[in-house]
C-alpha positions in Angstrom: 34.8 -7.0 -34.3 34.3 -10.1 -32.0 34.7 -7.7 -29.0 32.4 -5.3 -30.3 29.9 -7.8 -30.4 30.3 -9.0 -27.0 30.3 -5.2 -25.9 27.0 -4.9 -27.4 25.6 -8.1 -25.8 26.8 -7.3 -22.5 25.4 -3.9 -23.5 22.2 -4.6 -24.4 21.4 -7.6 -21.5 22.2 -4.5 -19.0 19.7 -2.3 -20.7 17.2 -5.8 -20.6 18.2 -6.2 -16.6 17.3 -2.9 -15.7 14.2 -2.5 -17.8 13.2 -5.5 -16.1 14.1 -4.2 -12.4 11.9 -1.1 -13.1 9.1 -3.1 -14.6 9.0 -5.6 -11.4 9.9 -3.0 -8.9 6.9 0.1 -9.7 6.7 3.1 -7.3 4.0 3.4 -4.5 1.5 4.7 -6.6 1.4 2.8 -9.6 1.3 -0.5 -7.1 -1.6 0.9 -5.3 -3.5 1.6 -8.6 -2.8 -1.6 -10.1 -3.4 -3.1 -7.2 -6.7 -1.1 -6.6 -6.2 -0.7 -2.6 -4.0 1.5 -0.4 -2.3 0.1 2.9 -1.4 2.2 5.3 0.2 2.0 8.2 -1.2 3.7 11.7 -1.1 3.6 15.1 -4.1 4.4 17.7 -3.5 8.5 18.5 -6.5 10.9 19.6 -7.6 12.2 18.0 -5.8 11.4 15.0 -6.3 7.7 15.2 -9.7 6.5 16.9 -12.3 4.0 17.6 -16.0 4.9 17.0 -18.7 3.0 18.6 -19.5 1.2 15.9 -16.1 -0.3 15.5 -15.3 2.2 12.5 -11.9 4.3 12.7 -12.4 7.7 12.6 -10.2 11.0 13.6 -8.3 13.5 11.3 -5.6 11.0 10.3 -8.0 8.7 8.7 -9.8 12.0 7.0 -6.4 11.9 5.3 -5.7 8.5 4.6 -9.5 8.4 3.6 -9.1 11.5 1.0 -6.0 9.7 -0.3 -7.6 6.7 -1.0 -10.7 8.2 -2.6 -8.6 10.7 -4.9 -6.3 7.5 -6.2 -9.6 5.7 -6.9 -8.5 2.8 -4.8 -9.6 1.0 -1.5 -8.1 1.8 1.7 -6.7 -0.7 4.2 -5.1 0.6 7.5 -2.5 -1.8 9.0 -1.9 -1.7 12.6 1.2 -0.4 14.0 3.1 -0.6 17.0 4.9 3.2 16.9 8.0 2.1 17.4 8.2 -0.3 15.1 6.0 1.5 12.1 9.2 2.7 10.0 11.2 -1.2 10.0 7.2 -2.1 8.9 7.5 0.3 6.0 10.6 -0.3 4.6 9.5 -4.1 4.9 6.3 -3.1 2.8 3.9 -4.3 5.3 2.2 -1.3 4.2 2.5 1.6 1.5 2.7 4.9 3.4 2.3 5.9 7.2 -0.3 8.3 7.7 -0.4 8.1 11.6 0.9 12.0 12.9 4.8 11.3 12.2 7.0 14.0 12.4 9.6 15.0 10.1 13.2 14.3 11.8 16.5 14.3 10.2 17.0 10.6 12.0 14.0 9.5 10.3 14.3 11.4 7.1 17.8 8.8 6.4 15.5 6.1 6.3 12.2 7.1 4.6 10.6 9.8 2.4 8.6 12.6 3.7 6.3 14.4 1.3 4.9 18.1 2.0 4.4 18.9 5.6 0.3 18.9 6.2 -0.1 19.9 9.9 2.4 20.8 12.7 2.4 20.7 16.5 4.7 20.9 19.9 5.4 19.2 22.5 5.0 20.1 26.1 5.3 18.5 29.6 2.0 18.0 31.9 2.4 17.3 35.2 0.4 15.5 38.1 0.1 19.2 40.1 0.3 17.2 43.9 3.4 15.1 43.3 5.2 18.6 41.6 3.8 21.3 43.7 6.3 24.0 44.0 8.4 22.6 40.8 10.1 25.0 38.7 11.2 24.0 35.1 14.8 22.7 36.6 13.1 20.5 39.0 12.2 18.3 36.2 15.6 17.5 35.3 16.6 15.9 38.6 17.3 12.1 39.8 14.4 10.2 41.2 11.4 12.4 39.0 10.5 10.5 36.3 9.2 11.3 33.0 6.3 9.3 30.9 6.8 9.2 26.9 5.8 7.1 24.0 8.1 4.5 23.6 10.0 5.5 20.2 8.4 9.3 19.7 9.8 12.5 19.1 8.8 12.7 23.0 11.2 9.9 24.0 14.1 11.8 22.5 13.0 15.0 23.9 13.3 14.2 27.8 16.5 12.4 27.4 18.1 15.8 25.6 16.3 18.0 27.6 15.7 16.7 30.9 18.9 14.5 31.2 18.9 13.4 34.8 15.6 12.9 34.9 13.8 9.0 34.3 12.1 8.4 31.0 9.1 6.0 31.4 8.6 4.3 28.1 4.9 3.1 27.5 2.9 1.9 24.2 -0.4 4.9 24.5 -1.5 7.4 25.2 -3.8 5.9 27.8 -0.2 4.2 30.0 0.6 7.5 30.0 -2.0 9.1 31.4 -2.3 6.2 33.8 1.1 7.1 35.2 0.6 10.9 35.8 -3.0 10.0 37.3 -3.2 9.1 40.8 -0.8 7.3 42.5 0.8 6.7 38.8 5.2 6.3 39.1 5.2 9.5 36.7 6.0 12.5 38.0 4.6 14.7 34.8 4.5 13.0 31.1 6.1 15.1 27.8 3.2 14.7 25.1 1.8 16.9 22.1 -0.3 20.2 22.6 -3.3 18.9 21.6 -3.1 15.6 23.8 -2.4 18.4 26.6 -4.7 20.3 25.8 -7.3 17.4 25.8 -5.7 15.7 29.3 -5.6 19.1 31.4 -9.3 20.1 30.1 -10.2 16.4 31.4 -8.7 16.6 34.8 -8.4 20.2 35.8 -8.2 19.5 39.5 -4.9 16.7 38.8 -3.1 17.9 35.8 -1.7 21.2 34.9 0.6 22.2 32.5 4.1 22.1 34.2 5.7 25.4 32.8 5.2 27.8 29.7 8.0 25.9 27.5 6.5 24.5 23.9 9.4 22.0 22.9 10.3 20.5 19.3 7.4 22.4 17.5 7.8 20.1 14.3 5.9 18.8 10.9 4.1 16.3 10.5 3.9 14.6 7.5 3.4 11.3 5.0 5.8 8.7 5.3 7.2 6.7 2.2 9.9 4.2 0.8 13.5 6.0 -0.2 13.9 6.5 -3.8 10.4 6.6 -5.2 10.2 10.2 -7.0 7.1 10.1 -8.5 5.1 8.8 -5.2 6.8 11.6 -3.4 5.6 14.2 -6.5 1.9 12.9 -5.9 2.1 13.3 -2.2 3.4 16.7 -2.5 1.1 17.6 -5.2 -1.7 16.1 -3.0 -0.8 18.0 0.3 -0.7 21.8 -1.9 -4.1 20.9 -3.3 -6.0 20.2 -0.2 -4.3 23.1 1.8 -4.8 25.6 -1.3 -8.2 24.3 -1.1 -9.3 24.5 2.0 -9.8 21.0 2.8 -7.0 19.9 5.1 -7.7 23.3 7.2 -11.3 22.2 7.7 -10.2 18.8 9.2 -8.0 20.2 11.0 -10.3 23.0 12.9 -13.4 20.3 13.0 -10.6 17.7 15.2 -8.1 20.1 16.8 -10.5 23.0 17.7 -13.8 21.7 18.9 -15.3 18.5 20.5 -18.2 17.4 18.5 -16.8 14.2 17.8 -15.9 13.2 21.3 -19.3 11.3 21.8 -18.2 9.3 18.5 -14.8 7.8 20.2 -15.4 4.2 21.7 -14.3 4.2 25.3 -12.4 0.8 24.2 -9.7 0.9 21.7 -9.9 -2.3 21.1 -13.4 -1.9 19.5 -11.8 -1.3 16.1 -9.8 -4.4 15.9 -11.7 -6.3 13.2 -11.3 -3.0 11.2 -7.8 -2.8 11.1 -6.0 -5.1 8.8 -9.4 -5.7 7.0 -10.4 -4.2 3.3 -12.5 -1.2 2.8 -15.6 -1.6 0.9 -15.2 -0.1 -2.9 -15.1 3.4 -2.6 -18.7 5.3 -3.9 -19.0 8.4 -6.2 -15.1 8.2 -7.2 -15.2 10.6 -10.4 -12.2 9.4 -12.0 -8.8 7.6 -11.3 -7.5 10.6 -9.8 -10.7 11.6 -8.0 -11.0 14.9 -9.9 -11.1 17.8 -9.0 
């Protein structure tokens, strides 16, 4: 009898531990709604990531983010983010999710949570059309050309598997980059997204060209969050099948991928939006409901 008893104590402060544990330790969203303000983490990308010239963010990213925040009922906070360091931040809950353009990889998928893919892009390689005149695609993968990525991107990994012998030049943005194709830049040609491409080649016609027909490591982009939290990744999914069923993501997406109106927004200085980063959103305005219904 006397061991039953301590079986059912030892039974029952087990039951009390782990009650506990789930009471202190809530998923994403029911922190954010308690908490009444979602942080997420982001780094500057055009045009998903920007700086208006009034110091605002803007781009399709913080559509998203945006959208998020308003359909929770919660402010929104973005939290900036060195790229290579933005997973380590989440795990460390600097921040709630990463809404920023990352890619689903199976490297990253061991560490974090990926809800629903929401948009989806390749990588190519533009080159700086003097120093590579005459180049074919091999001629890229030789000692002494070198290669400009962003330090800790799917772009990085791409020219060390794919162009082995050549250099990798690891920079912080987009705008190193194009430094180093530019001119009398150390890059030979720089291995970025499509749209970045696009953007760069459109820019400077008579410099940069695309370097060969190839479209590498066409892959998903999607939101990041903390391992183990099922219902956060149910509302994220949930969330991403609305707005494309909807109609809502794809406008975004054609209004920043496939036109220019908003280039006369975009603050020639990132650094414009540093007081907005890191700082709290006003209370959102027309909010519905908790959920922002519909």
């Amino acid at each position: 009898m006397r061991q039953f008893m301590l079986a059912t104590i030892m039974l029952a402060t087990a039951a009390s531990a782990a009650a506990q544990e789930v009471w202190w330790n809530p998923g994403v969203i029911d922190e954010v709604r308690h908490r009444g303000l979602l942080k997420v983490g982001a780094g500057h990308f055009e045009p998903w990531v920007m700086c208006d010239v009034g110091g605002d963010l803007i781009g399709y990213e913080v559509d998203v983010a945006n959208k998020l925040a308003q359909d929770l009922g919660v402010r929104i906070q973005f939290v900036r983010t060195d790229w290579y360091f933005i997973v380590p931040a989440l795990i460390e809950r600097q921040f709630d999710i990463v809404v920023s353009g990352m890619s689903i990889t199976p490297a990253r998928a061991l560490l974090v949570s990926f809800s629903r893919p929401y948009s989806e892009f390749g990588m190519i390689v533009v080159a700086n059309a003097g120093r590579t005149e005459g180049f074919a695609r091999d001629h890229y993968d030789r000692a002494g050309v070198t290669l400009a990525v962003r330090r800790g991107s799917t772009t990085e990994a791409l020219v060390r598997r794919e162009f082995p012998q050549a250099s990798p030049l690891a920079l912080d943005s987009d705008a190193e980059i194009l430094e180093a194709v530019l001119g009398g830049g150390p890059a030979h040609a720089a291995a970025v997204d499509q749209v970045t491409a696009a953007r760069w080649i459109h820019e400077h016609p008579s410099v940069l060209r695309q370097a060969f027909a190839a479209v590498f490591d066409r892959l998903p982009q999607a939101i990041a969050l903390r391992k183990g939290d099922v219902d956060g990744l149910n509302f994220f999914d949930s969330w991403v099948t609305h707005h494309r069923v909807n109609g809502w993501l794809g406008e975004r997406w054609r209004y920043w991928f496939e036109t220019r109106e908003w280039e006369a927004l975009v603050a020639a200085d990132p650094a414009a939006c540093a007081e907005t980063f890191d700082a709290t959103a006003a209370p959102l305005l027309a909010v519905p409901g908790p959920m922002g219904h519909p």
